[in-house]
C-alpha positions in Angstrom: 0.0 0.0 0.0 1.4 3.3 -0.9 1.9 6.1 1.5 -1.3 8.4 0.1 -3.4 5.1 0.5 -1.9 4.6 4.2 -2.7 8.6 4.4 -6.4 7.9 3.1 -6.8 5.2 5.4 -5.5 7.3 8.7 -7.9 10.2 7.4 -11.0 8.0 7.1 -10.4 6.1 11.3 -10.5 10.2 12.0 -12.7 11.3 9.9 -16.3 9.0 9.6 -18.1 11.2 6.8 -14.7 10.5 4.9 -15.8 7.7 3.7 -15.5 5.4 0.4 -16.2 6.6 -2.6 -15.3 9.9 -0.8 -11.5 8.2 0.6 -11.0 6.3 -2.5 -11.6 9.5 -5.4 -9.3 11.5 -3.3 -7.0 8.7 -2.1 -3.8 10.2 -4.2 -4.7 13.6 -3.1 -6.5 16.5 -5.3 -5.1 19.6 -7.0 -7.5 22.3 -6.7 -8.7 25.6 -8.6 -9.4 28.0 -5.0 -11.4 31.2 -4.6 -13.0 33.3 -2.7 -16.9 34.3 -1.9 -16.9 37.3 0.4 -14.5 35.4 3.4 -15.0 31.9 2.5 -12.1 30.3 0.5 -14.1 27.6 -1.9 -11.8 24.4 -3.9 -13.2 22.4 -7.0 -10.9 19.9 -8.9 -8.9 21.9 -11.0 -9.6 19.3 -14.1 -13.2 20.6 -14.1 -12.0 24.6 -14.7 -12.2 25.2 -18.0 -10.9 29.1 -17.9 -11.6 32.1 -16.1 -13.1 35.6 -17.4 -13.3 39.1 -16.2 -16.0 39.9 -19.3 -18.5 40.4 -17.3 -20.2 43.1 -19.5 -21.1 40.3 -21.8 -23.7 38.3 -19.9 -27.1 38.2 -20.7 -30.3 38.5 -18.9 -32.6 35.8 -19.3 -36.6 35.5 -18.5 -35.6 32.7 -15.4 -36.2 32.5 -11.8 -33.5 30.0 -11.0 -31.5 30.6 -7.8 -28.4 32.8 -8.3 -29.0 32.1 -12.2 -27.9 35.9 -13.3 -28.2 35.0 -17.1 -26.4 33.6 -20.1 -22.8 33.8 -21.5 -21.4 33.2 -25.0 -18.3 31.1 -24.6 -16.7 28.9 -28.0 -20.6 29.3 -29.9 -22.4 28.0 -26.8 -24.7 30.1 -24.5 -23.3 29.0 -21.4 -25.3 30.0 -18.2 -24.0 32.1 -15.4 -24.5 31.4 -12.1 -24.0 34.3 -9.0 -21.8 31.1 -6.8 -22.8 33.1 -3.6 -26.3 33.9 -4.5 -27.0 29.9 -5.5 -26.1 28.9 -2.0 -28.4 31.2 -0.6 -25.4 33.2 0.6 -24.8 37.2 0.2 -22.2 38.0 -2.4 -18.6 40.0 -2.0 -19.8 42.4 -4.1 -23.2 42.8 -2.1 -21.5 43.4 1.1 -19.1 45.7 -0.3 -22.6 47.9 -1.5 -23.7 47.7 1.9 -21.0 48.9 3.4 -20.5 51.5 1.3 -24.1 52.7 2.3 -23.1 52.1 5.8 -20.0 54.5 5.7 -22.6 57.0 4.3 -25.1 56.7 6.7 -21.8 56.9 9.3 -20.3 59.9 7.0 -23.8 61.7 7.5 -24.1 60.7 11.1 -20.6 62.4 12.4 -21.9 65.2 10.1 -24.9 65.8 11.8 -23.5 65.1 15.7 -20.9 68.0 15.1 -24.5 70.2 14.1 -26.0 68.9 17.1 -23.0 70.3 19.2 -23.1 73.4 17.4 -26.8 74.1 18.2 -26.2 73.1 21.8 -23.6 75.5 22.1 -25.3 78.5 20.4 -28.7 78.0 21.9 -28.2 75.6 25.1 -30.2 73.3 23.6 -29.3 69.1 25.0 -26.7 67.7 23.4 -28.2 64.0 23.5 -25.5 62.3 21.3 -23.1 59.8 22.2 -19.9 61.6 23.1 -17.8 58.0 24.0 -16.3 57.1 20.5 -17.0 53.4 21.5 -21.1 53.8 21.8 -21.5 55.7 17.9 -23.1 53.4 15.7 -20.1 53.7 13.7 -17.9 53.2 16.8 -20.0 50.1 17.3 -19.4 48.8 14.0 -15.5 49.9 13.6 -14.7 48.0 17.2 -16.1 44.5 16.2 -15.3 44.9 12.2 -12.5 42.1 10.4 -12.1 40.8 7.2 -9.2 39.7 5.2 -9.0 42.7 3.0 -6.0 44.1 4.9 -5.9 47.0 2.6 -9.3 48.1 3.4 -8.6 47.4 7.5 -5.3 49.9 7.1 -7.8 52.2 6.0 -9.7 51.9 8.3 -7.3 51.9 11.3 -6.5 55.5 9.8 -10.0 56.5 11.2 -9.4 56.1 14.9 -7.6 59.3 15.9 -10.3 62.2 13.8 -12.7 60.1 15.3 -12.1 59.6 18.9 -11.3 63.5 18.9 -14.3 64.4 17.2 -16.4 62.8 20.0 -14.0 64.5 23.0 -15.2 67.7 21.8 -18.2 67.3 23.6 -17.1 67.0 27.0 -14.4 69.2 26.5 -16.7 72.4 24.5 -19.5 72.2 26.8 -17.6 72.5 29.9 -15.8 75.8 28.5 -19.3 76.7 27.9 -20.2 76.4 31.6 -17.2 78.7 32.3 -18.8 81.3 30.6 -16.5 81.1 27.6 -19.3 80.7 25.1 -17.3 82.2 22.0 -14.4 80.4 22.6 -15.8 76.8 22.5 -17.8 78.1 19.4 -14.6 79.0 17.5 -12.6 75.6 18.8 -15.8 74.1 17.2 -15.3 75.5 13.8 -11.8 74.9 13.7 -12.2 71.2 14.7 -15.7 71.4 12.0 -12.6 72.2 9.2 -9.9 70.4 10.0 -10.7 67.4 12.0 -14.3 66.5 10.7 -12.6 66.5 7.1 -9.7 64.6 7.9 -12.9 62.1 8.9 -15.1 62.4 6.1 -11.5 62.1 3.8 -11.0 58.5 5.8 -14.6 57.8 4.5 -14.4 58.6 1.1 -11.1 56.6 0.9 -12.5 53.5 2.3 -15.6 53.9 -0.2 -13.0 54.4 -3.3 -11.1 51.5 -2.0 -14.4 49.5 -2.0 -15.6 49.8 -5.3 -12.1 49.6 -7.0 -11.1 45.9 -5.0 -14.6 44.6 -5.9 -14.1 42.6 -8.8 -15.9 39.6 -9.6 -14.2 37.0 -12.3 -16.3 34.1 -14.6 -15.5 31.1 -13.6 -15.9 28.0 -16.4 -17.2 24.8 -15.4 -16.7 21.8 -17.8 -17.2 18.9 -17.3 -15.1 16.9 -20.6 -12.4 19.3 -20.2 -13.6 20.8 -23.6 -16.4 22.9 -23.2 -17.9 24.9 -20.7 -21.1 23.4 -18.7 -22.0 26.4 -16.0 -19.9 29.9 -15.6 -19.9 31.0 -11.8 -18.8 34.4 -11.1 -16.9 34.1 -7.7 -15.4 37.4 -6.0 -11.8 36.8 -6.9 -9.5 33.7 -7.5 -7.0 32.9 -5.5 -4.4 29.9 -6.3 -4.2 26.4 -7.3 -3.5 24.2 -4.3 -2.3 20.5 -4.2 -4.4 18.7 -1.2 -3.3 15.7 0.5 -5.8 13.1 1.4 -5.0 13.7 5.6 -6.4 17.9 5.0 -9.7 16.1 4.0 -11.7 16.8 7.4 -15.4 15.4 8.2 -18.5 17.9 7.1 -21.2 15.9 9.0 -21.3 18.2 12.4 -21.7 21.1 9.8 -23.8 20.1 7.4 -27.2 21.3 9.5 -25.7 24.3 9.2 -25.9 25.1 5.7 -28.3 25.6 3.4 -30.0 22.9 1.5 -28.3 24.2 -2.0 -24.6 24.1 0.2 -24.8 21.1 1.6 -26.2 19.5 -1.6 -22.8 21.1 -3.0 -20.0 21.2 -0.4 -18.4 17.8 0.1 -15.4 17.6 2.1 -13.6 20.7 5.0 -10.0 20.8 3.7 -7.6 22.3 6.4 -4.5 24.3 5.7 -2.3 25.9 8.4 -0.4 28.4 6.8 -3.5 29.3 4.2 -7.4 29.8 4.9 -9.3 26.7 5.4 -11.7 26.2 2.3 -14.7 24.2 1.1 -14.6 21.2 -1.5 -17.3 22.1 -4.0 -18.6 18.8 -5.9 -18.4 19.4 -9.7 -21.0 16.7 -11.0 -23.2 18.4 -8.5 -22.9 21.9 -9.5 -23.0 20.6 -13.6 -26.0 18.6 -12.6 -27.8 21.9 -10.8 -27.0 23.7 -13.4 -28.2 21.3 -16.3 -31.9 20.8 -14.1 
C-alpha cells in the first residue's frame, strides 16, 4: 500500500463522513482551482475549470427565476449559463456586502456630520446635546470595534480613522464644559476649527474606504466543464485565489456542519480541507454543480 493510500486510510479512522467513494476518489490527493466568496475560501478539482473571465459586461439577462442564475454567457458558440456562486447557496455575495458597506460608511459619514451640528446648536442656543460623546457607543464606533475581514488593505484604512474620530467625540465634554465657564465664543470657534480640520480629515477617511471598496470589488467568470472541452455552467466568484495541491489527511469530516448550511450548500459542499499556513476552504462537488446547473 502506498503512502497516500496509508494517508487515506488514517484520514478516514478520523474522519467518519470521509468515507468510500469519498477516501478512495481522493486517495492520491487533489489539485484544486481555489477562490473566494466574500470570506470563504471555496476548492473544485482543478480538471473541471475550463478558464476564467473578467468579461462580465457580456452576460445576458434571461426570462428565469433559477436561484443565483444571473443570465447567459457566450463562450466557443455555446450560451453558457451564469450562475451568482454566492447567490446559489443562498449566501450574500462580496460584491453585495461591499454595496452595503459602502451605504453604511454614508449613513456613518452623515451621522458624524450631523452630531458636530447637534453640538453646534447646543452650544449656540443651550439646547441638550443628546449624542453619544464615548467614540465606542457611535453606531459607527459600534461597528468599527467588532469589524475584520481579510481585506487588509481596506482594514489599514480603516485603522487610519481612529484618531479624527475619537477627537471628534471628545469635543463634547471638552466644549460644553468651556461653555459652563462662561466662555461661550471660545468653544464656538474651537468648534469651527475642529468642523474644518478634524471632521474632514474624517469624512476624507470615508471617502477613501468607499473608493477602496468599489475599486477591490471585482468579480471573475469562472468555467465549469465537465469533458475538459467545453464549458457546462460559468460562476462568477469574487476573486481567484491559487491552485493548491491537497493531500488526502487535510480532508476533514462535514457531518457536524452540514445542518448548518443551506440545503443548496450542503447538496454542494463535500469535504472541509484544512490548511495551516492558508485559509481553510470548502470542497465544491463538480458533478453536483454541472448537474444543478443542467436541471
Amino acid at each position: 500500500m502506498n503512502m497516500s493510500a496509508v494517508q487515506a486510510v488514517e484520514a478516514t479512522a478520523h474522519n467518519p463522513s470521509l468515507l468510500t467513494p469519498l477516501a478512495d476518489k481522493y486517495a492520491d490527493g487533489l489539485r484544486a482551482f481555489t477562490f473566494w466568496i466574500a470570506d470563504t475560501l471555496y476548492a473544485i478539482d482543478i480538471a473541471n475549470v475550463l478558464t476564467i473571465s473578467q468579461e462580465m459586461g457580456q452576460i445576458q439577462s434571461v426570462p428565469a427565476q433559477a436561484k443565483g442564475l444571473v443570465g447567459m454567457v457566450e463562450f466557443q458558440d455555446n450560451a453558457v449559463p451564469v450562475l451568482d456562486f454566492a447567490n446559489m447557496l443562498g449566501f450574500t455575495s462580496g460584491i453585495e456586502k461591499s454595496d452595503h458597506l459602502i451605504q453604511l460608511l454614508n449613513e456613518q459619514e452623515k451621522d458624524h456630520i450631523d452630531w458636530i451640528s447637534a453640538l453646534e446648536d447646543s452650544l449656540l442656543n443651550d439646547t441638550p446635546f443628546l449624542k453619544a460623546r464615548d467614540h465606542h457607543k457611535c453606531a459607527f464606533g459600534q461597528w468599527y470595534d467588532s469589524f475584520n475581514t481579510r481585506d487588509e488593505t481596506f482594514m489599514e484604512i480603516l485603522s487610519e480613522f481612529n484618531q479624527p474620530h475619537q477627537l471628534i467625540h471628545s469635543l463634547a465634554d471638552t466644549l460644553l464644559d468651556i461653555k459652563k465657564e462662561h466662555r461661550g465664543d471660545e468653544a464656538l470657534k474651537r468648534l469651527r476649527f475642529e468642523k474644518n480640520v478634524t471632521l474632514k480629515r474624517l469624512m476624507k477617511r470615508f471617502e477613501q474606504a468607499r473608493v477602496h471598496l468599489k475599486e477591490s470589488t471585482r468579480q471573475v467568470l469562472l468555467y465549469i466543464t465537465e469533458d475538459g472541452r467545453s464549458p457546462s455552467v460559468a460562476l462568477r466568484i469574487d476573486d481567484i485565489n491559487d491552485v493548491i495541491d491537497f493531500k488526502a489527511k487535510q480532508f476533514k469530516p462535514m457531518n457536524r456542519i452540514n445542518t448548518l448550511l443551506t440545503s443548496e450548500a450542503a447538496e454542494l459542499i463535500i469535504a472541509y480541507l484544512k490548511q495551516t499556513e492558508q485559509a481553510d476552504c470548502l470542497l465544491i462537488e463538480a458533478e453536483n454543480l454541472i448537474h444543478i446547473a443542467k436541471s
